[in-house]
C-alpha positions as CSV (number, residue, x, y, z in Angstrom):
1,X,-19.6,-7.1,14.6
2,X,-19.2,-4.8,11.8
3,X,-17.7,-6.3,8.4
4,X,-14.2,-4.9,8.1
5,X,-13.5,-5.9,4.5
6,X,-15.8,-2.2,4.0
7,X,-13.9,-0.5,6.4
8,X,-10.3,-1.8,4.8
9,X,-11.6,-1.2,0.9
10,X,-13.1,2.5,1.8
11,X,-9.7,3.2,3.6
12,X,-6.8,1.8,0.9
13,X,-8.7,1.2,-2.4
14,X,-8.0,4.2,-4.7
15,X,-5.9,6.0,-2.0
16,X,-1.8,6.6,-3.2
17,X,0.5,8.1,-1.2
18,X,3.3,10.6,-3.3
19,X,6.7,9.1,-3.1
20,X,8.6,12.5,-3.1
21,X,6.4,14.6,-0.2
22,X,4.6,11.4,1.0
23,X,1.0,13.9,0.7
24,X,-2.0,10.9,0.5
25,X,-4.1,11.4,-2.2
26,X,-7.6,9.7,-3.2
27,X,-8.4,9.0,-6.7
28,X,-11.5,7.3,-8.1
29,X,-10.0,6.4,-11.3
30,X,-6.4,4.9,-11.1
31,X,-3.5,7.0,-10.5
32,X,-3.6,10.8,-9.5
33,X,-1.5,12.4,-12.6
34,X,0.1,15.1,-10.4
35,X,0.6,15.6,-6.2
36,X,-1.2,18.8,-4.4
37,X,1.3,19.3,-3.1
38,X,4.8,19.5,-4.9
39,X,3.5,18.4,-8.5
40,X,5.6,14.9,-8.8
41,X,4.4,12.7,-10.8
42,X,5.6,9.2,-8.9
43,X,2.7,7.5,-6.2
44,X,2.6,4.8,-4.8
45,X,-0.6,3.0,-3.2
46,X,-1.1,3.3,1.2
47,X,0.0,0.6,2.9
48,X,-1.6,-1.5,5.3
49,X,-0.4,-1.6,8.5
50,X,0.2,-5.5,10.3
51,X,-1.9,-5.4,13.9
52,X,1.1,-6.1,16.4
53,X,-0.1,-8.1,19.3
C-alpha cells in the first residue's frame, strides 16, 4: 500500500485557494502575494475533503 501522508502533503501543503475568484494557487514559500487571476490579495489554504462512506 502506498503511504498516503506523501500523497496528502504533495497535494495541500503550500497550495491556497484565492478567496475572491477561488483560482488555486501553489506557493513554495508561504502565501502567494497576489492571485493570477484577478490580483486580490486574500488566500486561504485548500481544504481537505472528509471520505463519505
Amino acid at each position: 500500500m502506498a503511504d498516503m501522508s506523501l500523497a496528502i502533503k504533495r497535494n495541500f501543503e503550500g497550495v491556497f485557494v484565492c478567496q475572491s475568484c477561488n483560482a488555486t494557487t501553489r506557493s513554495a514559500s508561504g502565501k502567494p502575494t497576489k492571485c493570477r487571476k484577478c490580483n486580490g490579495k486574500a488566500f486561504r489554504p485548500k481544504k481537505k475533503r472528509k471520505k463519505s462512506n
